[in-house]
C-alpha positions in Angstrom: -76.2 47.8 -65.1 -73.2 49.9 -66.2 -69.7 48.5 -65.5 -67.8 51.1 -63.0 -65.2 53.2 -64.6 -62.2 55.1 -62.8 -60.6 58.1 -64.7 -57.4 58.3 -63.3 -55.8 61.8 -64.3 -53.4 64.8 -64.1 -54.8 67.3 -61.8 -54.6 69.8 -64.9 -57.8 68.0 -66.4 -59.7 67.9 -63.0 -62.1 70.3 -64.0 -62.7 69.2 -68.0 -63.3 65.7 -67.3 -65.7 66.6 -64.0 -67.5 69.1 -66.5 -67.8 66.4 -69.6 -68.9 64.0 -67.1 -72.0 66.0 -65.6 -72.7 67.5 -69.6 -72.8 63.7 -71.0 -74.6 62.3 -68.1 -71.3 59.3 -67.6 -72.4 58.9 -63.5 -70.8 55.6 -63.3 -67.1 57.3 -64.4 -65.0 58.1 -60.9 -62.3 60.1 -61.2 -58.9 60.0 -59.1 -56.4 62.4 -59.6 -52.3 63.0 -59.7 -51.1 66.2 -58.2 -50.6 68.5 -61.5 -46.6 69.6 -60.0 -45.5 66.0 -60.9 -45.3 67.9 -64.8 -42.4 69.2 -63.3 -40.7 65.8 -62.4 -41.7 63.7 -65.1 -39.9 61.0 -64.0 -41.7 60.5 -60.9 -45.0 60.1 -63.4 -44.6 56.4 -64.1 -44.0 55.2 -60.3 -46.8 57.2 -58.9 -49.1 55.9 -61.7 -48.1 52.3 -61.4 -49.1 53.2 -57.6 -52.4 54.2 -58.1 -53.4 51.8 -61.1 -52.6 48.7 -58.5 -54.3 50.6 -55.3 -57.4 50.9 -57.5 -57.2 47.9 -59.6 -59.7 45.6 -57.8 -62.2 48.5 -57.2 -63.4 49.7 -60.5 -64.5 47.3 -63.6 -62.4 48.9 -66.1 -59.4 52.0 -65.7 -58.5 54.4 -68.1 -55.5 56.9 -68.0 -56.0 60.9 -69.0 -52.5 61.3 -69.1 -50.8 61.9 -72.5 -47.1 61.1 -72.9 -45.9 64.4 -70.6 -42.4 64.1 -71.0 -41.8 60.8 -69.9 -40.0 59.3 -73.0 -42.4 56.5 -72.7 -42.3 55.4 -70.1 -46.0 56.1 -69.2 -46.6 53.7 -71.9 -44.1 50.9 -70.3 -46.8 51.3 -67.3 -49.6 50.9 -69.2 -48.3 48.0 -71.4 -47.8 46.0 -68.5 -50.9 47.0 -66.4 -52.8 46.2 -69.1 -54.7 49.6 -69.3 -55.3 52.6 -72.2 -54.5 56.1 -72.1 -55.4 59.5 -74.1 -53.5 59.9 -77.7 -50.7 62.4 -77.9 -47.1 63.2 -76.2 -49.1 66.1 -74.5 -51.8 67.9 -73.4 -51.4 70.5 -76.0 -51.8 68.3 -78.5 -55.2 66.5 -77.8 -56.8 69.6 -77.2 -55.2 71.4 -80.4 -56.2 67.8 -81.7 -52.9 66.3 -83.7 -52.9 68.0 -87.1 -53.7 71.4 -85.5 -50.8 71.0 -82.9 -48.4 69.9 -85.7 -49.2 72.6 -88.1 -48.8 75.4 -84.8 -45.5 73.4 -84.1 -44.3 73.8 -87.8 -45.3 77.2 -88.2 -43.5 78.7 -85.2 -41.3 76.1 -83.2 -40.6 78.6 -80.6 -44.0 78.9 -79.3 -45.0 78.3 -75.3 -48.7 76.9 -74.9 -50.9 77.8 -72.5 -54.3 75.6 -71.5 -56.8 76.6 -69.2 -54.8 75.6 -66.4 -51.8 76.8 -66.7 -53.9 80.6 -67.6 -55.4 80.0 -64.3 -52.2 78.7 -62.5 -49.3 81.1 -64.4 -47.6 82.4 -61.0 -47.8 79.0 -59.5 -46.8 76.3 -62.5 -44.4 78.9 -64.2 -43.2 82.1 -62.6 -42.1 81.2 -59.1 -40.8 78.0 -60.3 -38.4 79.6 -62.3 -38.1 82.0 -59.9 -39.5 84.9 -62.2 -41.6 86.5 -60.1 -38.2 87.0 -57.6 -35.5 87.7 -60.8 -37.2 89.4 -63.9 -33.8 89.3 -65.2 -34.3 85.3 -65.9 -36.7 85.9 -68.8 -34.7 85.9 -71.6 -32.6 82.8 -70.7 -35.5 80.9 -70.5 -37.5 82.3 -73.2 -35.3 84.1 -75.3 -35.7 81.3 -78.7 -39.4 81.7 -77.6 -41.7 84.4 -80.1 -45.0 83.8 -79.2 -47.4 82.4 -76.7 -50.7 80.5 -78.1 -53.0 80.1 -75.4 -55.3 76.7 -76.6 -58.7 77.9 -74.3 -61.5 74.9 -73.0 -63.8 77.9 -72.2 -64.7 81.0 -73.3 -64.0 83.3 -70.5 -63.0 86.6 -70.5 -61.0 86.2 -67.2 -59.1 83.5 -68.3 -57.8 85.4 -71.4 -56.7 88.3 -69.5 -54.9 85.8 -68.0 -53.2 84.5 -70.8 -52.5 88.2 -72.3 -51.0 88.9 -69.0 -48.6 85.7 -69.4 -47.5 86.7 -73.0 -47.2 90.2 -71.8 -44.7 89.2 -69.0 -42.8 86.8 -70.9 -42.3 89.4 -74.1 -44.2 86.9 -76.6 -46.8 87.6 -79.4 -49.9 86.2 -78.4 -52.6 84.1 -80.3 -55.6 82.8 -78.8 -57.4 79.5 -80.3 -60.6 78.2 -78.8 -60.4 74.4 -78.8 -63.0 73.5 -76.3 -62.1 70.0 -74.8 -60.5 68.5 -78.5 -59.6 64.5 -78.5 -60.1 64.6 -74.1 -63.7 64.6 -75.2 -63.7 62.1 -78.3 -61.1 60.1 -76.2 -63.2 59.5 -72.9 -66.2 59.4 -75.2 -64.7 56.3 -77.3 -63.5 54.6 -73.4 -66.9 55.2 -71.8 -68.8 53.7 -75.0 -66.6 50.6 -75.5 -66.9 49.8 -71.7 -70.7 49.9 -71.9 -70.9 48.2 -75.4 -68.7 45.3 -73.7 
């Protein structure tokens, strides 16, 4: 019998982990989610994470994080070190679906570059605009993105909704816009490699 596994992830991922669960048959992986807004108060990550690792603990055979670093300074990491539990590669999202080198060599190329993941396509007015209160005071744009020259959406899907979205995004923030399709990256080799070890052992 297969041990029982909880996923416990940022909101943002919701979708790509249920999807990569149902396409690779894991039915023994649950999935518990943090509310994706917390990106905008890193600091209350670790807390809440702690939180939910010890409400869960005694439920599920093994836990694995789908966090990556997400502006914590590490202190995700502290967490995990002393709850005794893993978590995906990478100080962000960006990067483990760019996968590392790929991320890097975007990075190097053009450090003032804003990413864009399914998600945040999807959830532009909610996670960006109205936060920073462009939607309400245009005006705003270039002191928040005035060292910024291009936006590179990283796509999970290929759909032509969502890259409307994304060209609308570049569009109102006055960036160049690149699109890569990186389909699910190191989220999918990284659950892969949790969900095999936890049935090998």
């Amino acid at each position: 019998m297969s041990e029982s596994i909880l996923v416990i992830a940022c909101g943002a991922l919701a979708q790509e982990i249920t999807a990569l669960k149902r396409a690779s048959g894991w039915d023994h992986l649950h999935l518990a989610t943090m509310d994706a807004w917390l990106h905008n108060r890193p600091g209350n990550i670790p807390g809440r994470l702690r939180e939910k690792l010890r409400r869960y603990r005694d439920r599920y055979d093994r836990i694995f994080v789908a966090y990556a670093d997400c502006g914590t300074g590490g202190a995700i990491d502290k967490v995990l070190e002393e709850e005794g539990v893993a978590r995906l590669p990478g100080a962000h999202c960006y990067q483990f679906f760019a996968g590392a080198s790929r991320f890097d060599a975007l990075a190097r190329a053009e450090p003032g570059t804003f990413y864009l993941t399914d998600f945040l396509a999807r959830h532009f007015d909610r996670f960006v605009m109205r936060p920073l209160q462009l939607d309400t005071h245009p005006e705003l744009r270039d002191t928040y993105f005035g060292n910024y020259r291009r936006l590179v959406y990283l796509s999970q899907q290929q759909d032509d909704e969502l890259l409307r979205a994304a060209r609308g995004a570049a569009d109102c923030l006055g960036l160049d816009f690149e699109h890569i399709h990186c389909g699910f990256g190191e989220l999918e080799s990284g659950l892969a490699h949790f969900v095999t070890d936890a049935s090998d052992g």
